[in-house]
N, C-alpha and C positions, 0 to 999 in steps of 0.2 A: 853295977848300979849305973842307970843313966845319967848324964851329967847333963844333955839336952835329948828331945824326942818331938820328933814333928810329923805328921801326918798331913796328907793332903789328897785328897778323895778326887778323881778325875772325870769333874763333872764331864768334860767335851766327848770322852769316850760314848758315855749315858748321853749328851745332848743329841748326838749323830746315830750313831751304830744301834740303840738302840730303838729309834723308830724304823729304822729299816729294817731291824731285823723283825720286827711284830709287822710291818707291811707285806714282807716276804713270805711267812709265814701265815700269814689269811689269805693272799695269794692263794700260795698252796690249796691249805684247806678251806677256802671258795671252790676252787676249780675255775680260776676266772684267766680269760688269755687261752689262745688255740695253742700254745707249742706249754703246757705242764712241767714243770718239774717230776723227777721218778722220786720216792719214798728214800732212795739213798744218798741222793743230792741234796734235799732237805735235810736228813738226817747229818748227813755228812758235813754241810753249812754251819749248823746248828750243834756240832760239834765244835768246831774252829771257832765261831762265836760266843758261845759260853768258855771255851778254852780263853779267848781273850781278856774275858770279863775277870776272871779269876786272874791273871797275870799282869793284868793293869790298869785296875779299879782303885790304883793309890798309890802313892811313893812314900814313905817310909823313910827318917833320916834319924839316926841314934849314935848317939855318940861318949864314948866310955872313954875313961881316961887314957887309954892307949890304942882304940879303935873307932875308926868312924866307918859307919856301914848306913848303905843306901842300896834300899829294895825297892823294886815294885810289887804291887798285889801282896799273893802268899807267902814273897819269899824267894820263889826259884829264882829270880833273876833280880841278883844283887851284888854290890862290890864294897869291898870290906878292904879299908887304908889303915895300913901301922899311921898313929900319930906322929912318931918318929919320924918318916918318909916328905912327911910334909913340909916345903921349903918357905911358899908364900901364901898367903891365903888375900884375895879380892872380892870386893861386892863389884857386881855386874851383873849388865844385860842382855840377854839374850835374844837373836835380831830374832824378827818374826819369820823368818825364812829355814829356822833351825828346826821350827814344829812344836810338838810334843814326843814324849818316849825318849825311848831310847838311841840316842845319835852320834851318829860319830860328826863331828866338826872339826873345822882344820886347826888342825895342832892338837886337838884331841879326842873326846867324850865326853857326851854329856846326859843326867839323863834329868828329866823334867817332865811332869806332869800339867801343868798348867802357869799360865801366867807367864812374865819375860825378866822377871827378879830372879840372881842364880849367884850365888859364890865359886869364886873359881879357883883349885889350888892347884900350885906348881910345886913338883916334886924335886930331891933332891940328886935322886940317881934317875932320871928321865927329862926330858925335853917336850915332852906331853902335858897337857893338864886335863883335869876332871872339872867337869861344873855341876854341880847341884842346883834343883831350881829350889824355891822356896820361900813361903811367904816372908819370913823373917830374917831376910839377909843379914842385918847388924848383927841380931842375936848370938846368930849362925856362925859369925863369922869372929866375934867375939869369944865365943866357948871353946872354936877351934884354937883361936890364938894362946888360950888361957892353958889348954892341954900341950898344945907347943910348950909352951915356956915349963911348964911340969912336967915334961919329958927327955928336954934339953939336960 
């Protein structure tokens, strides 16, 4: 049973990627421009790009009384913390220089989907931390505290 569950749909993805990718694609099938794309370059493109869309159209943050796991999209690319493991937990921000996705930053990981709100936690057996973005820092970072202390 989840104890918290946050989802956050990655508008920037859709605001960018996805007119280029319907520009690219009339392109194409126009026939407009002397040097064409081949039928496997498009395909192949358009491969990569729906493959995106499904892997990170969302972050996913759930959290059970002894796990907290953070996905993006489907699923394939997620990371799942014993509650145990967990030494500090922080509301913080994330500089605009760190992006979206999935990042490594100095001194750790981070993965974020939108916006520059992110809880950060430091572990007990690593000198690493993980940040999550997320609209709802407090929340977030209250439920974790409340699983700490219920695991202690």
């Amino acid at each position: 049973m989840d104890k918290y569950k946050e989802f956050q749909f990655g508008w920037i993805i859709f605001l960018f990627v996805v007119p280029a990718h319907v520009l690219v694609n009339y392109l194409y099938l126009a026939g407009i421009g002397n040097k064409p794309m081949s039928y496997g370059s498009i395909l192949f493109g358009n491969i990569v790009l729906f493959s995106i869309y499904i892997l990170f159209y969302g972050l996913t943050t759930r959290l059970t009384i002894n796990v907290l796991t953070v996905s993006f999209g489907i699923g394939i690319i997620k990371k799942k913390i014993a509650v145990g493991r967990i030494a500090c937990v922080k509301e913080t921000k994330n500089n605009m220089i760190y992006g979206w996705g999935l990042r490594f930053i100095p001194n750790g990981i981070m993965y974020n989907i939108s916006g520059s709100q992110a809880v950060e936690l430091s572990f007990k057996d690593s000198s690493r931390v993980f940040r999550i973005g997320t609209q709802n820092p407090d929340l977030l970072m209250q439920e974790i505290q409340k699983s700490i202390s219920i695991s202690s």
